[in-house]
Backbone atoms as SQL, in Angstrom:
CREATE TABLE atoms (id INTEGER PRIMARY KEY, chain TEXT, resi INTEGER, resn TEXT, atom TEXT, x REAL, y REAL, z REAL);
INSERT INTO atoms VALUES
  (1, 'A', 1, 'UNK', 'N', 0.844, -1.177, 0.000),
  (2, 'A', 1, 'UNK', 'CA', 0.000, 0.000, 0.000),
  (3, 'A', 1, 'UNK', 'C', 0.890, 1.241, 0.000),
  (4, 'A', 2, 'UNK', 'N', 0.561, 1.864, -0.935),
  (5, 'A', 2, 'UNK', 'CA', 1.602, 3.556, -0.819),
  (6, 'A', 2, 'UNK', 'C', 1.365, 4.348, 0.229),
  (7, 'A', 3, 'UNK', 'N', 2.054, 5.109, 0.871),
  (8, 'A', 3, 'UNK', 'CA', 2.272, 6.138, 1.869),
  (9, 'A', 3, 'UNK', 'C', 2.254, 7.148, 1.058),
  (10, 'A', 4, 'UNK', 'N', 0.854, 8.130, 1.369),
  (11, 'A', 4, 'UNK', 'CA', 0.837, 9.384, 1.205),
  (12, 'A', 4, 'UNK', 'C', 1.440, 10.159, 1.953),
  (13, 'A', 5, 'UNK', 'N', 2.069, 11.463, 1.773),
  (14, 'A', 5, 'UNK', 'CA', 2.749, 12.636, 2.818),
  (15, 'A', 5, 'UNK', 'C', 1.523, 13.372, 2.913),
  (16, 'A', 6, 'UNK', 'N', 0.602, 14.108, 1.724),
  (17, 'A', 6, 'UNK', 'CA', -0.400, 14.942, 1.523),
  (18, 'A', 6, 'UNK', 'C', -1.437, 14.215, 1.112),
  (19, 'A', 7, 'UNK', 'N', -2.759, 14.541, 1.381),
  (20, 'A', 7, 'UNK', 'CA', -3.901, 14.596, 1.202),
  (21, 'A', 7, 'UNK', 'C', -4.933, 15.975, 1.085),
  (22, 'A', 8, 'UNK', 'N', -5.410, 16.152, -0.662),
  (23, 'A', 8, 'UNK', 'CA', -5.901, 17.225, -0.861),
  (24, 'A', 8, 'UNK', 'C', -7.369, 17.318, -0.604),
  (25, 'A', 9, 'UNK', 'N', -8.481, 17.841, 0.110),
  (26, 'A', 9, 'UNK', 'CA', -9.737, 17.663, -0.103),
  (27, 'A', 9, 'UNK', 'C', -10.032, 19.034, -0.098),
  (28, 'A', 10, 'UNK', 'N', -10.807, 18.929, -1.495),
  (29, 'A', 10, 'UNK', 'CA', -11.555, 20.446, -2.536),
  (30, 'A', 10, 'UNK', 'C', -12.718, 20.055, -2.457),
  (31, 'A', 11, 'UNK', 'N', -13.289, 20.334, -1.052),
  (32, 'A', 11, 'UNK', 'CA', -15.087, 20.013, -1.030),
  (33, 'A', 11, 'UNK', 'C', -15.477, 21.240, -1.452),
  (34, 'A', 12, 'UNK', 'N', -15.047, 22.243, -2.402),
  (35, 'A', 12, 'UNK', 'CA', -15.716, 23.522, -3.153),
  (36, 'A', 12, 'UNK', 'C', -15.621, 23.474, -4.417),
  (37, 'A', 13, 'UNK', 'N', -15.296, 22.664, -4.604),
  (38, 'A', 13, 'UNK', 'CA', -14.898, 22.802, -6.110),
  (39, 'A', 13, 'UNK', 'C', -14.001, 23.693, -6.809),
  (40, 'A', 14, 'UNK', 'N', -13.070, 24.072, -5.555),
  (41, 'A', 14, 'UNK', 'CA', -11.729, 24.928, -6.536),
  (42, 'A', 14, 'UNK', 'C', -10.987, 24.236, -7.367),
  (43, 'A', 15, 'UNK', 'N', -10.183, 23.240, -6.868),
  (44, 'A', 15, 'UNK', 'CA', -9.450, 22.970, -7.914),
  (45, 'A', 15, 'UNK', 'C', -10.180, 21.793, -8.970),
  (46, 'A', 16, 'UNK', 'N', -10.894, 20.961, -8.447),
  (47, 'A', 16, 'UNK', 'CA', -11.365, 20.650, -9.862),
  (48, 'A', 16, 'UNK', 'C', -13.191, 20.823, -10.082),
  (49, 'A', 17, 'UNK', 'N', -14.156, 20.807, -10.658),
  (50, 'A', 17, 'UNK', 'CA', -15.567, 21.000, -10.521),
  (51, 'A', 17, 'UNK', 'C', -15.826, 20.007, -10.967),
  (52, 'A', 18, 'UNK', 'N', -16.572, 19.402, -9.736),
  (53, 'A', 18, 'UNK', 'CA', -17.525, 18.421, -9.549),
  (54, 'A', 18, 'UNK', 'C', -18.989, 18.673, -9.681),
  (55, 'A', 19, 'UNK', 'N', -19.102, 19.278, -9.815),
  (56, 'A', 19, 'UNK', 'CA', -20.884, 19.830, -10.027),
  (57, 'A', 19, 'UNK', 'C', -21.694, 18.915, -10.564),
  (58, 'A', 20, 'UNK', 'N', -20.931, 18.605, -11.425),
  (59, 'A', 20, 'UNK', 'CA', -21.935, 17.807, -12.448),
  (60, 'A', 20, 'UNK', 'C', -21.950, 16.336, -11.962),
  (61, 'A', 21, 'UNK', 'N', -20.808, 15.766, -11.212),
  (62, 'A', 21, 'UNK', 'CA', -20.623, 14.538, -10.453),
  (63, 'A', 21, 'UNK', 'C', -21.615, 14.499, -9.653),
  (64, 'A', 22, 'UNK', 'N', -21.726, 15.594, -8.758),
  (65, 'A', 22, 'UNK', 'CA', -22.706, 15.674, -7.996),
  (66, 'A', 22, 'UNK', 'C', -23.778, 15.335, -7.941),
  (67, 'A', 23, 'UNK', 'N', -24.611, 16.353, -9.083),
  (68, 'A', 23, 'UNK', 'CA', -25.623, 16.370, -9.628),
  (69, 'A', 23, 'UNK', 'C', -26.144, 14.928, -10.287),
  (70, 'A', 24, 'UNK', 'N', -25.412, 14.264, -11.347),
  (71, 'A', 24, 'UNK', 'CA', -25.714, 13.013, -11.875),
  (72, 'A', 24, 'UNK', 'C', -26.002, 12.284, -10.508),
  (73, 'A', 25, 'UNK', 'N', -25.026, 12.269, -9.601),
  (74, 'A', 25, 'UNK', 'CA', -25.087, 10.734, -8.708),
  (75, 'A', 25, 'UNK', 'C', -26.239, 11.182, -7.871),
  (76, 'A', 26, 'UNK', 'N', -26.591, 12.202, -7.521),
  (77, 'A', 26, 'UNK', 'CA', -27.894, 12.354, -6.675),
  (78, 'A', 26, 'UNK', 'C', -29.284, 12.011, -7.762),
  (79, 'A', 27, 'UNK', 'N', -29.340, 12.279, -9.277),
  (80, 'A', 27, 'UNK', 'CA', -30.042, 12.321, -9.850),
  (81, 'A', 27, 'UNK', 'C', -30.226, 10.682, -9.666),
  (82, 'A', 28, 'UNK', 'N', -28.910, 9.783, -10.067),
  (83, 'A', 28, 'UNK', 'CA', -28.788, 8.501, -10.067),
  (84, 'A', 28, 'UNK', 'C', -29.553, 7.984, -8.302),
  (85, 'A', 29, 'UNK', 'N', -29.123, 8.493, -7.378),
  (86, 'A', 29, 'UNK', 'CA', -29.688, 8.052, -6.425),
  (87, 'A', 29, 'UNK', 'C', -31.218, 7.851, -5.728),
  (88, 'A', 30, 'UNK', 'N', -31.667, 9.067, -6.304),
  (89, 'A', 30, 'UNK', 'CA', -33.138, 9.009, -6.499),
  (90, 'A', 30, 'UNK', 'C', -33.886, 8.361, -7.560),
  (91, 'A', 31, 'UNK', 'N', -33.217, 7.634, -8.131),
  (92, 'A', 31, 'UNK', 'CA', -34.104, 6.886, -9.345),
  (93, 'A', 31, 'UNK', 'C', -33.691, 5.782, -8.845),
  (94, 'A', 32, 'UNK', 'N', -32.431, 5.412, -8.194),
  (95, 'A', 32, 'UNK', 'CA', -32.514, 3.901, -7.800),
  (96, 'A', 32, 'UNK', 'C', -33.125, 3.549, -6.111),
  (97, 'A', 33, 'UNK', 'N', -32.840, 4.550, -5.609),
  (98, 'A', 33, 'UNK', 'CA', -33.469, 4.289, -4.356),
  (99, 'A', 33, 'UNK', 'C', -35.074, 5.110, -3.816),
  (100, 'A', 34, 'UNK', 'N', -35.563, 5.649, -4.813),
  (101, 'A', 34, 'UNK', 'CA', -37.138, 6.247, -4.045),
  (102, 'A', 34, 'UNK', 'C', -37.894, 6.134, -5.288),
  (103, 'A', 35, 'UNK', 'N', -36.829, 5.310, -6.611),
  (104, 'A', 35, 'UNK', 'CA', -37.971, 5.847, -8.015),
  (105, 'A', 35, 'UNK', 'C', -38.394, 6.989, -8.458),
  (106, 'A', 36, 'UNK', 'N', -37.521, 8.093, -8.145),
  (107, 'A', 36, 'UNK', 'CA', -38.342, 9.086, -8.639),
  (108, 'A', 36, 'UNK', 'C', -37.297, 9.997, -9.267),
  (109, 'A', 37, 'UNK', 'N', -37.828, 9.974, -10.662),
  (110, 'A', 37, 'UNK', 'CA', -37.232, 10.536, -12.090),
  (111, 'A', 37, 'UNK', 'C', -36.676, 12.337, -11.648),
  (112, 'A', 38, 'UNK', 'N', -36.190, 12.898, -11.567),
  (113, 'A', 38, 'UNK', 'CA', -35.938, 13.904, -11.134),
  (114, 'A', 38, 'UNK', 'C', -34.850, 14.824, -12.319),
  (115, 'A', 39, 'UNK', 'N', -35.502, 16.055, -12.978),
  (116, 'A', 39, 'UNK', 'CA', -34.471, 16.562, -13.888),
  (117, 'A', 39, 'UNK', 'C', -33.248, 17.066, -13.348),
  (118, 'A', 40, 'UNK', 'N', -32.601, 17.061, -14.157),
  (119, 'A', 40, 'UNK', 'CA', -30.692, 18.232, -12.736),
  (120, 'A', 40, 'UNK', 'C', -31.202, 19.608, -12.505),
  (121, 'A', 41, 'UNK', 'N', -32.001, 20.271, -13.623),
  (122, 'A', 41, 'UNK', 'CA', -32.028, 21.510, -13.475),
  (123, 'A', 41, 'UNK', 'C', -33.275, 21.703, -11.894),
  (124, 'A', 42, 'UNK', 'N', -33.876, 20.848, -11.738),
  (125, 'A', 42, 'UNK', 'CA', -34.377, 21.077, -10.297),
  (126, 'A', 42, 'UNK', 'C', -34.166, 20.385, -9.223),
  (127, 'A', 43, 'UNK', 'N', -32.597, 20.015, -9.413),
  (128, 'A', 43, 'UNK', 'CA', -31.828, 19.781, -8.271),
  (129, 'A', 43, 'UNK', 'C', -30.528, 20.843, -7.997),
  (130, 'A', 44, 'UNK', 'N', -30.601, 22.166, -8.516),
  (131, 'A', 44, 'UNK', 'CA', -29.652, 22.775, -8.245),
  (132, 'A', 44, 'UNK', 'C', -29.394, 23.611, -7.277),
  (133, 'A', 45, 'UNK', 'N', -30.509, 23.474, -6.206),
  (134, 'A', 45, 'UNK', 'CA', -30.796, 23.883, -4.811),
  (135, 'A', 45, 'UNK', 'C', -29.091, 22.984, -3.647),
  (136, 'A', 46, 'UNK', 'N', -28.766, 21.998, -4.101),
  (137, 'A', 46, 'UNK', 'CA', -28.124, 21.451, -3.522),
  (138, 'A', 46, 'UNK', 'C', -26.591, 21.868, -3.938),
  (139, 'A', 47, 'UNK', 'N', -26.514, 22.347, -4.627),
  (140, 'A', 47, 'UNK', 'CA', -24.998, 23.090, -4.620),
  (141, 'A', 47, 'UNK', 'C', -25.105, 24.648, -4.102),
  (142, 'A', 48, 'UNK', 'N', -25.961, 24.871, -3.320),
  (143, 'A', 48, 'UNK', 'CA', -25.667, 26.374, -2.629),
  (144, 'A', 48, 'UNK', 'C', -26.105, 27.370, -3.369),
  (145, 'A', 49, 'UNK', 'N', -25.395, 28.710, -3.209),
  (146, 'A', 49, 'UNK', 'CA', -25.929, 29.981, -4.166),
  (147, 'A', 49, 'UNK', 'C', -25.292, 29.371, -5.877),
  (148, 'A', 50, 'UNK', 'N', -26.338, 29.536, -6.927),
  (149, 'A', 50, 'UNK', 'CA', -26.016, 29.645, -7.544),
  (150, 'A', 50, 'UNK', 'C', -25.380, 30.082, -8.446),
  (151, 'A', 51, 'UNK', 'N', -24.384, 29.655, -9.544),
  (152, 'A', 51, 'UNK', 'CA', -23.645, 30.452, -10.262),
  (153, 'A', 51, 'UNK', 'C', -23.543, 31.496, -10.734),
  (154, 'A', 52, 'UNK', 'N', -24.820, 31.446, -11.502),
  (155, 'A', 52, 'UNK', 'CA', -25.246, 32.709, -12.559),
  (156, 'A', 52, 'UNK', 'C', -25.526, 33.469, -11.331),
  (157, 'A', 53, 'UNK', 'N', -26.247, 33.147, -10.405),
  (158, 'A', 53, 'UNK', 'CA', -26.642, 34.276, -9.280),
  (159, 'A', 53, 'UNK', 'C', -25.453, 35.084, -8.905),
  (160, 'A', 54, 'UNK', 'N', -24.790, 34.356, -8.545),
  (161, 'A', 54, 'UNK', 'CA', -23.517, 34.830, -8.048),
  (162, 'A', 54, 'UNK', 'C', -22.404, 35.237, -8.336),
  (163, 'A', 55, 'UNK', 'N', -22.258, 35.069, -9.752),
  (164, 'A', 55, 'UNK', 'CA', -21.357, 36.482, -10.503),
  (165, 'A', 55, 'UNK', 'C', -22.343, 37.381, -10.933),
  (166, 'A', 56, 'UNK', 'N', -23.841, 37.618, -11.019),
  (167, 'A', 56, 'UNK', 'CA', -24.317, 38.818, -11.085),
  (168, 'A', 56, 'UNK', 'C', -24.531, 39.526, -9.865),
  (169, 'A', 57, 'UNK', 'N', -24.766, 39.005, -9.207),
  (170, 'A', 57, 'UNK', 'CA', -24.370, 39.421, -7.760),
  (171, 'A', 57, 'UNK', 'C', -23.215, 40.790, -7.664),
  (172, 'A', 58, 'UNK', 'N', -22.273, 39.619, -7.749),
  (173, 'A', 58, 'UNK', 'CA', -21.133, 40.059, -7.521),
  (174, 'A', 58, 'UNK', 'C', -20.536, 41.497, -8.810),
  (175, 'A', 59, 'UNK', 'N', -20.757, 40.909, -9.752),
  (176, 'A', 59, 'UNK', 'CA', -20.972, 41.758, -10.896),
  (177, 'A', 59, 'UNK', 'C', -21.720, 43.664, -10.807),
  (178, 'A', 60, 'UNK', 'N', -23.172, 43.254, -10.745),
  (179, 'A', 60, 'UNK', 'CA', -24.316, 44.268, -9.532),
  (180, 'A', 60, 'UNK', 'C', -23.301, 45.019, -9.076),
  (181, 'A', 61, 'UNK', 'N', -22.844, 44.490, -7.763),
  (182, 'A', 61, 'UNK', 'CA', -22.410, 45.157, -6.824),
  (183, 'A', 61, 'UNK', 'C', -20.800, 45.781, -6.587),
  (184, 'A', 62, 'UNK', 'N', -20.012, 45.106, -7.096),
  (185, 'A', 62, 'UNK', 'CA', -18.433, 45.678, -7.643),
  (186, 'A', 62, 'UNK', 'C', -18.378, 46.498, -8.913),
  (187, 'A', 63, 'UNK', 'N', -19.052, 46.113, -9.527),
  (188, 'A', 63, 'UNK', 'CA', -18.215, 46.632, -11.063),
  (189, 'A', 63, 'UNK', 'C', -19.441, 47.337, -11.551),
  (190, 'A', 64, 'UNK', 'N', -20.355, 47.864, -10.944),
  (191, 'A', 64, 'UNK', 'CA', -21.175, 48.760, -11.386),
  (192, 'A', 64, 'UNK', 'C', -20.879, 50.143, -12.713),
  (193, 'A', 65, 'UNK', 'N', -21.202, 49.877, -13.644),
  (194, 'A', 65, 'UNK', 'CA', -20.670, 50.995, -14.076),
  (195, 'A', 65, 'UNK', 'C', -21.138, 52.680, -13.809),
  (196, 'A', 66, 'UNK', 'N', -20.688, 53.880, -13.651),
  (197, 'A', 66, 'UNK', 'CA', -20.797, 54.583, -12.884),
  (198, 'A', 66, 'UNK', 'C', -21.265, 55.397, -14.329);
């Protein structure tokens, strides 16, 4: 068995994006365990503030043009 020195955990998705991992395996999980067909786009409550929200947000409120 190899000996690690480091262990990286990116539960934000900085360095790589999982989103979509996410999304599939929960989609996958509810169809195998409750049966129920569920699209991604109304499971995107589960990754937090959303994207688009949140560079307009951010957008809005920094870089306003004057």
């Amino acid at each position: 068995m190899p000996k690690y020195d480091h262990v990286i955990f990116d539960v934000d998705g900085t360095l790589i994006d999982t989103e979509k991992a996410v999304m599939y395996s929960l989609q996958k999980m509810l169809k195998i365990d409750y049966n129920r067909e569920v699209q991604l786009s109304d499971l995107n409550f589960v990754l937090g503030i959303a994207r688009d929200f949140c560079i307009a947000s951010t957008w809005n409120h920094r870089y306003r043009p004057s």
